[in-house]
C-alpha positions as CSV (number, residue, x, y, z in Angstrom):
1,X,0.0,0.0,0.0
2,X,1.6,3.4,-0.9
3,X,2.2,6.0,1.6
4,X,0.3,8.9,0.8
5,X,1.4,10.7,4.0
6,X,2.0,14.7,3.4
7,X,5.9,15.8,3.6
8,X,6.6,17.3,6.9
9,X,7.3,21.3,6.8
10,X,11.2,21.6,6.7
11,X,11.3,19.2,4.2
12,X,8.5,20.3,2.1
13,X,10.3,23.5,1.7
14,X,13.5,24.6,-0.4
15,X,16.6,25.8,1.7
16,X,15.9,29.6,0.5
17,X,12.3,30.2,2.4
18,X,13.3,27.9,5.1
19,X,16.3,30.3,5.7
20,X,13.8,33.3,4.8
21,X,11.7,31.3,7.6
22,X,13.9,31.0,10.4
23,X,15.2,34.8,9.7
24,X,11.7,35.7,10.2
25,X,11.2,33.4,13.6
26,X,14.6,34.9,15.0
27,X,13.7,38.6,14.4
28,X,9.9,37.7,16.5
29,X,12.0,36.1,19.0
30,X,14.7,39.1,19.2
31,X,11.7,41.4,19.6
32,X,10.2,39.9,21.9
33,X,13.3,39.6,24.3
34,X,13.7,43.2,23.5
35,X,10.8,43.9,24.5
36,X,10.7,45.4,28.8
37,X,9.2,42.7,31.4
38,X,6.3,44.7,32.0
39,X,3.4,43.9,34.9
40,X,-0.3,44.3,34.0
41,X,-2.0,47.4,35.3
42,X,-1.5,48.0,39.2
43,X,-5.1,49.2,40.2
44,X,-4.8,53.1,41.8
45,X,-5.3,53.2,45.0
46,X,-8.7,52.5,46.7
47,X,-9.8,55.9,47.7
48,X,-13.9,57.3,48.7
49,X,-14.7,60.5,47.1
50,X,-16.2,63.2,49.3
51,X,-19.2,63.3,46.8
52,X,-19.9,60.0,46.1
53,X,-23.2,61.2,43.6
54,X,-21.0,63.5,41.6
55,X,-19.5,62.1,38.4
56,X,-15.8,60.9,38.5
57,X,-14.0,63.4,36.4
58,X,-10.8,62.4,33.9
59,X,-10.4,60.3,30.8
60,X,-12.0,56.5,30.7
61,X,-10.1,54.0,29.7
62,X,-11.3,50.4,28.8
63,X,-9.4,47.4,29.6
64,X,-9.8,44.4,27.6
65,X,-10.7,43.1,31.0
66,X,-13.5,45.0,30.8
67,X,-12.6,47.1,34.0
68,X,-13.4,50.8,33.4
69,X,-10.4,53.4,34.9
70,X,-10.9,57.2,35.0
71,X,-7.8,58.8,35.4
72,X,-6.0,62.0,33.4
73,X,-3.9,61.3,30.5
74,X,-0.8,62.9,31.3
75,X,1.9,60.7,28.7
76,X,2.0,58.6,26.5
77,X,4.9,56.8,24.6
78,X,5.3,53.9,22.2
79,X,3.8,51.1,24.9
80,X,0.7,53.1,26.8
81,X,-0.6,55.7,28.0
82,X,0.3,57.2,31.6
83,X,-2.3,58.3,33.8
84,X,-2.7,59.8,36.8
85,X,-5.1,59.7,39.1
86,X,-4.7,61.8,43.0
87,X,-1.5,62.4,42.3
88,X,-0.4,58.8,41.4
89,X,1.2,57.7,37.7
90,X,0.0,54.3,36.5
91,X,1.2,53.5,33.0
92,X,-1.1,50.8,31.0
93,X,0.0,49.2,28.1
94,X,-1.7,49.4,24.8
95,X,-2.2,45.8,25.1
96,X,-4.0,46.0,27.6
97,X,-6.7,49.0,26.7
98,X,-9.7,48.4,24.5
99,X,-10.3,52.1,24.2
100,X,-10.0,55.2,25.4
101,X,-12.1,58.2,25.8
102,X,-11.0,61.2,26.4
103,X,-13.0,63.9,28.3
104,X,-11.9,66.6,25.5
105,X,-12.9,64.2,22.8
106,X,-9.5,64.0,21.9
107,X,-6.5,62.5,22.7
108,X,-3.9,65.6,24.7
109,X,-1.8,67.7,22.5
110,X,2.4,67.1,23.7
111,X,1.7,64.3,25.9
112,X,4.1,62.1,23.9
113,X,6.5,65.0,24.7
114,X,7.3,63.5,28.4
115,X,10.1,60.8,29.4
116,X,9.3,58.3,31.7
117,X,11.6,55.7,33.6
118,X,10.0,52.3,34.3
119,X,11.9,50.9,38.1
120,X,12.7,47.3,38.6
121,X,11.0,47.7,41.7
122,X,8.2,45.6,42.8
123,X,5.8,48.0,41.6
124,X,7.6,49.2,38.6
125,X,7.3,52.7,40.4
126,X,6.6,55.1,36.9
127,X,8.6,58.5,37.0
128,X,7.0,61.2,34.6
129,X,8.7,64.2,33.5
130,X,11.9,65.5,31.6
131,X,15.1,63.8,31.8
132,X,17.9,66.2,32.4
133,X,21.2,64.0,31.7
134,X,21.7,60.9,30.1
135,X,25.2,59.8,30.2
136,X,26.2,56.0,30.0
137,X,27.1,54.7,33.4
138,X,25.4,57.4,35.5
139,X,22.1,57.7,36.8
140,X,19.2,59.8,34.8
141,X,17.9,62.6,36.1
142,X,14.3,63.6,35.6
143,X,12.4,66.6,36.8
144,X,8.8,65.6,37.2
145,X,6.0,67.7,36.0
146,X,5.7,69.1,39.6
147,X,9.4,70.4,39.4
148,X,10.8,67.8,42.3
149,X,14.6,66.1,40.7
150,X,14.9,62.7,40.6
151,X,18.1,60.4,40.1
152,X,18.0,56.8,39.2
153,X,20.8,54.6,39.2
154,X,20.9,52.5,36.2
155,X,20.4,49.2,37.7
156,X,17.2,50.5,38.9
157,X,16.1,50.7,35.7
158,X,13.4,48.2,33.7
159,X,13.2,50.6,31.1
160,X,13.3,54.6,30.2
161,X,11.3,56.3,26.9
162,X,12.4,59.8,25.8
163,X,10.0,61.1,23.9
164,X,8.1,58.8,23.4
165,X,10.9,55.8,22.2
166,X,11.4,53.3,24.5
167,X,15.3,52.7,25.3
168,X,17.6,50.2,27.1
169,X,18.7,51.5,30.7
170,X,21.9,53.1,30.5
171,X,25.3,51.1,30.1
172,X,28.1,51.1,32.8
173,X,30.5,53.3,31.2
């Protein structure tokens, strides 16, 4: 009885588009371990407003979970938006967000014009503002929007975006 079985994959293919193949497979797999270790949204914390029949004021954002956040958009770079909510920053990840509504009706004018830095803390603690030196083996500076300096060694760092671009934490120099 012939065997009428179908030619596995890597055989079935030439050697040019099985090398085009596994070029393609090692640039996902590069990405993705380029890509920061990032933590679902951190809820902000629980807090009872003094007028609990007035409507919450801020943007809404959507999370594919289906759980509804009204924060301020205050940044945004090429992973998520930041918001912040009673003083707190919580940045959520586009992957996360099924949409976004903005009290204005539209999305912030400049807000991609902030840098953040993403800690390897626990929390992955967001700082939000302008970074003031980036020079390999020292720590960043950032002044936040509310003018207070901060400096962050780079082992501290998950990840930093300026301007918007997502970068590697600073080499030892």
């Amino acid at each position: 009885m012939p065997n009428h079985a179908q030619p596995s994959l890597p055989s079935a293919l030439s050697a040019a588009p099985r090398a085009a193949l596994r070029r393609r497979l090692l640039v996902v797999a590069l990405v993705a371990l380029a890509a920061p270790a990032l933590s679902g949204f951190r809820p902000f914390t629980a807090v009872q407003s003094v007028c609990p029949k007035c409507p919450e004021k801020g943007d809404r954002v959507t999370l594919k979970s289906g759980k509804v956040v009204v924060a301020r958009v205050v940044g945004k770079n090429q992973d998520g938006y930041i918001f912040e909510r009673y003083g707190e920053l919580r940045f959520i990840q586009f992957r996360e967000i099924s949409k976004v509504a903005f009290k204005s009706g539209a999305e912030p004018k400049g807000i991609a014009n902030y840098d953040q830095i993403l800690l390897k803390d626990k929390d992955q603690t967001l700082l939000h503002g302008t970074l003031i030196a980036i020079e390999a083996g020292k720590p960043l500076a950032m002044r936040s929007v509310r003018g207070q300096v901060y400096m962050v060694s780079p082992e501290q760092i998950l990840v930093y975006y300026h301007r918007g671009k997502r970068r590697a934490p600073p080499k030892k120099g």
